[in-house]
C-alpha positions as CSV (number, residue, x, y, z in Angstrom):
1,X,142.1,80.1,54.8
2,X,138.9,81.3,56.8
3,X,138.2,81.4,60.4
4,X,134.9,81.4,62.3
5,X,135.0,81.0,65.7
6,X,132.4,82.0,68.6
7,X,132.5,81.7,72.5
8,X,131.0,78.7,73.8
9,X,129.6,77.7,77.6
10,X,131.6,74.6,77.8
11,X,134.9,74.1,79.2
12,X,136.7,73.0,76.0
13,X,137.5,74.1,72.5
14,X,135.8,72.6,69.3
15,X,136.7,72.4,65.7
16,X,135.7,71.8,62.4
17,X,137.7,71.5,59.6
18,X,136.1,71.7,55.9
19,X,138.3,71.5,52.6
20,X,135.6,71.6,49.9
21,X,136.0,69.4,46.8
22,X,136.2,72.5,44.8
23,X,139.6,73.2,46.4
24,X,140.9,69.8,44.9
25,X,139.2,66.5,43.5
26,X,140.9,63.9,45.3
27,X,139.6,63.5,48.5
28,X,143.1,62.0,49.8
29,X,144.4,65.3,49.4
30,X,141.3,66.8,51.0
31,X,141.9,64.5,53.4
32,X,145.5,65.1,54.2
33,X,144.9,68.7,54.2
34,X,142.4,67.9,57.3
35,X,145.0,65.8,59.0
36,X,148.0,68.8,58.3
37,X,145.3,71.4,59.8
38,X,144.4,69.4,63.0
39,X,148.2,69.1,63.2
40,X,148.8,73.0,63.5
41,X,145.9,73.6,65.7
42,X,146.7,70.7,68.2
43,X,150.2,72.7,69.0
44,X,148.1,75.9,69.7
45,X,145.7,74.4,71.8
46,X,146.8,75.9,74.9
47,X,146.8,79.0,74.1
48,X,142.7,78.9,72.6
49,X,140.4,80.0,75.2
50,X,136.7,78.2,74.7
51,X,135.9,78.4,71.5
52,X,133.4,76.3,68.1
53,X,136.0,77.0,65.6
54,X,135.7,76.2,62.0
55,X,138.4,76.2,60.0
56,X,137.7,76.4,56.1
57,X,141.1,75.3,53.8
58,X,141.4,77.7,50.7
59,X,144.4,76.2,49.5
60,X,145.8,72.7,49.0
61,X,149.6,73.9,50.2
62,X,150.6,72.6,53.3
63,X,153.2,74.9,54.4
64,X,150.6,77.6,53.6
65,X,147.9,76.0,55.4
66,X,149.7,75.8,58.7
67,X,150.9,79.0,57.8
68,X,147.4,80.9,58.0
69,X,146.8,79.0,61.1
70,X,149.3,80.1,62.8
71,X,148.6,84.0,61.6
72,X,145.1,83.5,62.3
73,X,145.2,81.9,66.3
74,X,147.8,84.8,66.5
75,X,145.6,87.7,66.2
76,X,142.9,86.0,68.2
């Protein structure tokens, strides 16, 4: 999992969420992948200032994935 982020002037958060085909072929599990990391970053929402986030999925394991999220928005 990698994490850019930078400050932005507006008064909400936005994300982008990338899971290359080289992490897995099918692009339902690509897609799902996208779905499980919106999933994890809608809970920490409230705690992300105002932020252009994009997220970049290393990994096609789920638990892992929200895992990293989780770790990452932590040390932020």
């Amino acid at each position: 999992m990698q994490i850019i982020f930078l400050p932005n002037r507006g008064n909400v958060s936005r994300f982008a969420f990338i899971v290359s085909a080289s992490v897995d072929k099918r692009a339902t599990k690509r897609n799902r992948i996208k779905r499980v990391m919106r999933e994890a970053v809608r809970g920490l929402l409230p705690r992300v200032g105002h932020y252009d986030v994009v997220l970049l999925a290393r990994s096609t394991n789920e638990e892992e994935v929200v895992k990293r999220i989780h770790e990452l928005f932590d040390s932020l």
